[in-house]
C-alpha positions as CSV (number, residue, x, y, z in Angstrom):
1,X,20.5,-15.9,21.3
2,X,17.4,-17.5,22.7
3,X,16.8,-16.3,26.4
4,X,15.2,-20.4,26.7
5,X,16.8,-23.5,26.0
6,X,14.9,-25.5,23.3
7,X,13.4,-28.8,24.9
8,X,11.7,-31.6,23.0
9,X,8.5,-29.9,23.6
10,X,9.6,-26.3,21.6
11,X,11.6,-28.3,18.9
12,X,10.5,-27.5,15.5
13,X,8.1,-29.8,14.3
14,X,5.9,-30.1,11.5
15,X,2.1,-30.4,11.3
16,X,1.2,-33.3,9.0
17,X,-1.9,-34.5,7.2
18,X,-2.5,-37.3,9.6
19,X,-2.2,-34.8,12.7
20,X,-5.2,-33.0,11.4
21,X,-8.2,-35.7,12.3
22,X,-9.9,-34.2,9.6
23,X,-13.4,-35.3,7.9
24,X,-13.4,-36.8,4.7
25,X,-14.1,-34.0,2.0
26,X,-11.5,-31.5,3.9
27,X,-8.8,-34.5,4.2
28,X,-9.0,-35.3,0.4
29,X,-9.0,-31.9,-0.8
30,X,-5.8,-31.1,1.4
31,X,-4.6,-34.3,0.1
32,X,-4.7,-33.2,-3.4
33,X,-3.1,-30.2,-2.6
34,X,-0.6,-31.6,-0.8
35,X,0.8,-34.5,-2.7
36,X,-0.9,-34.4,-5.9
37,X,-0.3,-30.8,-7.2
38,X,2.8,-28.8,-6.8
39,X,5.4,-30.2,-5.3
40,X,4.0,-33.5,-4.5
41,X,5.6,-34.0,-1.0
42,X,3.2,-32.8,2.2
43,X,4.3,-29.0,1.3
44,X,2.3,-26.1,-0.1
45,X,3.4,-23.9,-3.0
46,X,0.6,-21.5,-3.6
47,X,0.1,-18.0,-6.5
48,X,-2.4,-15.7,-4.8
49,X,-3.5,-13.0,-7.0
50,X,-6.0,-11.3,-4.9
51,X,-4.0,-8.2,-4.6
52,X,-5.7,-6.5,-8.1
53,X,-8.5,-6.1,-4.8
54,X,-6.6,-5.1,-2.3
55,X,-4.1,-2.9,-4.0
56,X,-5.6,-1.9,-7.3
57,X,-3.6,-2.3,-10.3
58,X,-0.6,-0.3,-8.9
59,X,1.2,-3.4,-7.8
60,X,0.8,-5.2,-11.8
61,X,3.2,-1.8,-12.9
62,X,6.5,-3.4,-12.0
63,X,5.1,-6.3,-14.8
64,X,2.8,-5.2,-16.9
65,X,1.8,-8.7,-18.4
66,X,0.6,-9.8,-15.1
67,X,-2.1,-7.6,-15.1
68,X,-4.0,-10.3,-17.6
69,X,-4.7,-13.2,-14.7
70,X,-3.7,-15.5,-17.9
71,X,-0.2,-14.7,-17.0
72,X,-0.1,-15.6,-13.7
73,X,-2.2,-19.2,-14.8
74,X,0.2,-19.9,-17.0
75,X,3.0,-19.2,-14.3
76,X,1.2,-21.6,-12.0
77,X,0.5,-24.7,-14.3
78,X,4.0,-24.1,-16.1
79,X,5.5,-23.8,-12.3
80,X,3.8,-26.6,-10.8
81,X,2.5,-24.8,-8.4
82,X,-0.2,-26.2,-5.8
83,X,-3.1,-24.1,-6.6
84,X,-3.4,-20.2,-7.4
85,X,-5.8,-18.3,-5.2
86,X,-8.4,-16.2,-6.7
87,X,-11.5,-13.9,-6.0
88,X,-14.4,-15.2,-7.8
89,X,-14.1,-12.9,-10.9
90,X,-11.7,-14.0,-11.4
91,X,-11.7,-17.8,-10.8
92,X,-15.3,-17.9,-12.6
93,X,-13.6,-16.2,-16.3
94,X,-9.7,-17.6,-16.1
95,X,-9.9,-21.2,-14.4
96,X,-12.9,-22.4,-16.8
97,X,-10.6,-24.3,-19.1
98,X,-8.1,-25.3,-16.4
99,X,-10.2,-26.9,-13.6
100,X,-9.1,-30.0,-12.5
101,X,-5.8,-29.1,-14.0
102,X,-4.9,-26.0,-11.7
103,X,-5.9,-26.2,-8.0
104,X,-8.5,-23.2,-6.8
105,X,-8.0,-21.5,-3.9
106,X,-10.9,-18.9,-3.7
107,X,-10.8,-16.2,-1.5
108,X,-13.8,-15.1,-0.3
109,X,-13.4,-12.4,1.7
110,X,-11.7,-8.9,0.6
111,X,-11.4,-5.2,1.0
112,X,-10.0,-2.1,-0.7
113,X,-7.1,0.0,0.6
114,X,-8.3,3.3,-0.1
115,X,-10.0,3.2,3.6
116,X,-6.8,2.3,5.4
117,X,-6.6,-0.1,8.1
118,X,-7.5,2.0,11.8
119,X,-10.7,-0.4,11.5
120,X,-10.0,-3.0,9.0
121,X,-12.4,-6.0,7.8
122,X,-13.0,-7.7,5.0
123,X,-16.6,-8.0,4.1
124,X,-17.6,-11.2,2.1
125,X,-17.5,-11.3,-1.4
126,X,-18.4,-14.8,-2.6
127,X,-19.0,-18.2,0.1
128,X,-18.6,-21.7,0.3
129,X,-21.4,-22.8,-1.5
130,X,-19.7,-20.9,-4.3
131,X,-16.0,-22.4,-3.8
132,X,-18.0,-26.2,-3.8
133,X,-19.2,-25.2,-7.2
134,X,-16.4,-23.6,-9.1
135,X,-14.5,-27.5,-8.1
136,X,-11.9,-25.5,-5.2
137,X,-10.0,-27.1,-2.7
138,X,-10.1,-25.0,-0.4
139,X,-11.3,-21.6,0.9
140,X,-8.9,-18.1,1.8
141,X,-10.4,-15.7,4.3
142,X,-8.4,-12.4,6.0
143,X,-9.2,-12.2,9.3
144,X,-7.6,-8.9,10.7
145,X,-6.5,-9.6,14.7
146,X,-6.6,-6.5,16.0
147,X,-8.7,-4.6,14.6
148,X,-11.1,-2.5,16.2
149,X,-13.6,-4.4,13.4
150,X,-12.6,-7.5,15.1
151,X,-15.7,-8.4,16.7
152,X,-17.7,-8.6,13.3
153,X,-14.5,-10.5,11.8
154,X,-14.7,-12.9,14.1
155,X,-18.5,-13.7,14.0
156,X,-18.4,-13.6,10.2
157,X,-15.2,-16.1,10.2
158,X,-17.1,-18.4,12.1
159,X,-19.8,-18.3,10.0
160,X,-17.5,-19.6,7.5
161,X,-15.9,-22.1,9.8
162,X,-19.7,-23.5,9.9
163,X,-19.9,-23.7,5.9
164,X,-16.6,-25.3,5.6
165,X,-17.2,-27.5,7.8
166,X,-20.7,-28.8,5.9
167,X,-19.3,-28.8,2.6
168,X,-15.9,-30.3,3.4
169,X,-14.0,-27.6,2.3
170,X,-10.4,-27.2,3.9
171,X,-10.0,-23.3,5.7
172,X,-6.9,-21.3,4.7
173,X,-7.1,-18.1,7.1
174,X,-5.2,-14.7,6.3
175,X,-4.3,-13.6,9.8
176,X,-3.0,-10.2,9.8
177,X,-2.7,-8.1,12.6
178,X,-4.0,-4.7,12.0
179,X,-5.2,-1.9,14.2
180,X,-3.5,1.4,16.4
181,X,-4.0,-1.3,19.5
182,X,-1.3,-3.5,17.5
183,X,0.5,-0.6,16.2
184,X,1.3,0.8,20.4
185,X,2.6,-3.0,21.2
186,X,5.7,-3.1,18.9
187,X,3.6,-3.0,15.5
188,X,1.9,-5.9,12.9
189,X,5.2,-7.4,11.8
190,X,6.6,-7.9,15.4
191,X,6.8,-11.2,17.2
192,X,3.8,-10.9,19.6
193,X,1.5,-9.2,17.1
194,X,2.2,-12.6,14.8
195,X,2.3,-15.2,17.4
196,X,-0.9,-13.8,18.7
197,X,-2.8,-13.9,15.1
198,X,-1.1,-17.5,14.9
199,X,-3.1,-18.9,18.3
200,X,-6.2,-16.6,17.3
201,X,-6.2,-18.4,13.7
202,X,-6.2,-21.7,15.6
203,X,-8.7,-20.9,17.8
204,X,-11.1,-20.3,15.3
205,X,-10.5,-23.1,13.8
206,X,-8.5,-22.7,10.7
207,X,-7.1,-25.6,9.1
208,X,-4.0,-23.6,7.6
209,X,-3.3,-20.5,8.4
210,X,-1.0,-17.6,6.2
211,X,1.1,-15.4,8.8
212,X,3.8,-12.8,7.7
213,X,7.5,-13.3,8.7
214,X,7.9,-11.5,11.9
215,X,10.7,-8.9,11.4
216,X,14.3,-8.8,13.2
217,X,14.4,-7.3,16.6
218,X,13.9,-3.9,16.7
219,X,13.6,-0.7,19.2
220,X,9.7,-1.0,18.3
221,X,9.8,-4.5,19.9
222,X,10.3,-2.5,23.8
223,X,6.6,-1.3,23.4
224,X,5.6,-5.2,22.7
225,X,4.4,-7.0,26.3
226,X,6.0,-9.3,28.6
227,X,7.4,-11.3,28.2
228,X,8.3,-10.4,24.0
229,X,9.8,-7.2,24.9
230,X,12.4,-9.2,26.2
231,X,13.1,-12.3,23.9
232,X,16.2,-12.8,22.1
233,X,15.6,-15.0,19.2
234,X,16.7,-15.2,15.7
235,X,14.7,-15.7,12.9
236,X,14.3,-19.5,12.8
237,X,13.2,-19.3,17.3
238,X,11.3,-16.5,15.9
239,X,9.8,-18.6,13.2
240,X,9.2,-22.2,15.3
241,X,7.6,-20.0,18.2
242,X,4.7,-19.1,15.6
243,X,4.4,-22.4,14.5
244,X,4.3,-23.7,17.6
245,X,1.5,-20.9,18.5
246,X,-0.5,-22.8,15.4
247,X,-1.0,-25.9,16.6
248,X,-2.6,-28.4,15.0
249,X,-2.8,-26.2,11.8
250,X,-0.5,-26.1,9.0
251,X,1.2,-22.7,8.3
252,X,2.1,-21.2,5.5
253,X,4.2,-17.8,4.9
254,X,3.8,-15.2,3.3
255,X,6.6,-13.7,1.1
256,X,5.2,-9.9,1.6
257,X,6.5,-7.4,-1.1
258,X,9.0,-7.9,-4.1
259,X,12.7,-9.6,-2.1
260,X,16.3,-10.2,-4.1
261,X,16.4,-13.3,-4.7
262,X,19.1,-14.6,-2.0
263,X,16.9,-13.2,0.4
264,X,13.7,-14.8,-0.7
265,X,15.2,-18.0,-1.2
266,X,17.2,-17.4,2.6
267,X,13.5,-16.8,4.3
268,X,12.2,-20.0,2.5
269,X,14.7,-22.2,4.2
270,X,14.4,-20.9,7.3
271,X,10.7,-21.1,7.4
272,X,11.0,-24.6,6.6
273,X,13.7,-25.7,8.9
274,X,11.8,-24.3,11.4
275,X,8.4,-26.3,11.1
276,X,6.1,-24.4,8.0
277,X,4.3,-26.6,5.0
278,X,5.2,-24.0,2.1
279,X,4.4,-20.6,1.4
280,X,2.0,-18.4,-0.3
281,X,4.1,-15.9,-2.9
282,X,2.9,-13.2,-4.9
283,X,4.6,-10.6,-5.7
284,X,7.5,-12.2,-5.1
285,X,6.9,-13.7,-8.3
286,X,4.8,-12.2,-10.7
287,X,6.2,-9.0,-10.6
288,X,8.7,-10.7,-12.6
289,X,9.2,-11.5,-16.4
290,X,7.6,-15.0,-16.7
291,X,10.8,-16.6,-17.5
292,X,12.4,-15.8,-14.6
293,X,9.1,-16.4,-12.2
294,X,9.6,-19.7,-13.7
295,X,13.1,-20.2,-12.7
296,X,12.5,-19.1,-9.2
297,X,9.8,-21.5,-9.3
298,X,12.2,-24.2,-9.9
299,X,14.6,-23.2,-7.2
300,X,11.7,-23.0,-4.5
301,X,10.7,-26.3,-6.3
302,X,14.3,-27.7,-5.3
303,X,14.6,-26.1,-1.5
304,X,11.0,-27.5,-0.4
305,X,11.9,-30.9,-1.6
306,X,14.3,-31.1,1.3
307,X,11.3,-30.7,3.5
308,X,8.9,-33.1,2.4
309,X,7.7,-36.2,3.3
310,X,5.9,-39.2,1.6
311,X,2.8,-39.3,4.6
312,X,-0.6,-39.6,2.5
């Protein structure tokens, strides 16, 4: 039970195309990501398969085939996904024969795990200049909110913020929380450690931003501050409270590690009803046999298209 009464002004509502004011070469590349890849209706339905970087191979053992990136392009064109999101190894020797075909998303920004994440940042590996040339739509970037790192994140996501903005290219920002600071206030997957990397994301200018689910209360959400040590949401005030934290900026969810599928398909629906444009699944998906990824596809396929609109 929410400890406030929703008002017109905490509704959920859902950030548009048209609410964006962008430019031209950010607006038309959101455009075609929007409504004419995918699901075709204002939402997002994006493959990233940047965690071979982040994770190592470990997390292509539960699948084996999906450690060839031709798997996981064949998932996205066969699924109708919006775009895939790709490093520029990647992107540069897979996406060749499929460009204009399958929307790139290339992430330019990474890290390893082996360091851990007391001081995590993401150095760059590949820019703007490079996304303009390879024909993407948009740009991925992790910042980590947080982070003890945080001061060079931010100066280097700006820097990026600068190149987008000269070479129209839409922003899509990772913000994670991260950090033993995060880790004493209730931990990266409560509500105020989320909200917060929501505003931050904003801030800094991100046209959509990728933010975990925050998890169900918890006793780790006492050591969170005023006034979230307090709150008494459920998942869907949970969820439009992030949103709302956005702003002007689409979001988009992340689906996290491998869910059933009644749960998966559960979080989408909430996420939706309260306010997000799509979602960002990885694992979720190609950690399974490609016949099945695909018939997930088609249920996500089915649940988003209760959401979407016909604005272009």
């Amino acid at each position: 039970m929410s400890t406030t009464t929703p008002t017109d002004s905490t509704r959920p509502t859902r950030v548009h195309l048209n609410d964006l004011d962008l430019p031209q070469g950010k607006r038309a590349r959101l455009h075609s990501l929007l409504y004419d890849h995918g699901p075709g209706n204002g939402t997002l339905f994006l493959l990233p398969v940047d965690q071979g970087l982040e994770h190592g191979p470990v997390d292509f053992f539960a699948n084996p085939p999906a450690l060839d990136p031709n798997f996981e392009v064949k998932l996205a064109l066969e699924g109708n996904w919006s775009g895939i999101a790709l490093q520029i190894g990647l992107a540069k020797r897979y996406l060749r024969q499929q460009a204009g075909r399958l929307p790139l998303v290339l992430k330019i920004n990474g890290r390893t795990s082996p360091p851990g994440f007391d001081e995590a940042f993401s150095p760059l590996t590949s820019s703007v200049e490079d996304a303009v040339r390879l024909g993407a739509l948009a740009v991925g970037y992790t910042c980590y909110v947080g982070s003890p790192a945080q001061d060079r994140d931010l100066r280097q996501l700006n820097e990026v913020r600068q190149e987008c903005d000269r070479y129209g290219m839409p922003l899509i920002c990772w913000s994670y929380p991260r950090g033993t600071s995060i880790s004493k206030k209730g931990g990266q997957d409560s509500l105020y450690a989320i909200d917060y990397a929501a505003r931050v994301a904003s801030e800094m200018g991100a046209d959509v931003i990728k933010l975990n689910i925050p998890r169900e209360h918890s006793a780790a959400d006492a050591n969170s501050p005023a006034p979230y040590d307090s709150l008494e949401e459920d998942r869907r005030e949970m969820l439009a409270r992030v949103i709302r934290s956005a702003g002007r900026s689409m979001v988009i969810f992340a689906g996290g590690s491998k869910l059933q599928d009644d749960e998966l398909l559960g979080r989408i629906d909430d996420c939706m009803a309260a306010g997000a444009t799509g979602f960002i699944f990885g694992r979720n998906m190609w950690q399974r046999p490609l016949d099945q990824a695909l018939a997930m596809s088609a249920r996500v396929h089915q649940l988003l298209s209760r959401y979407g609109d016909d604005q272009a």
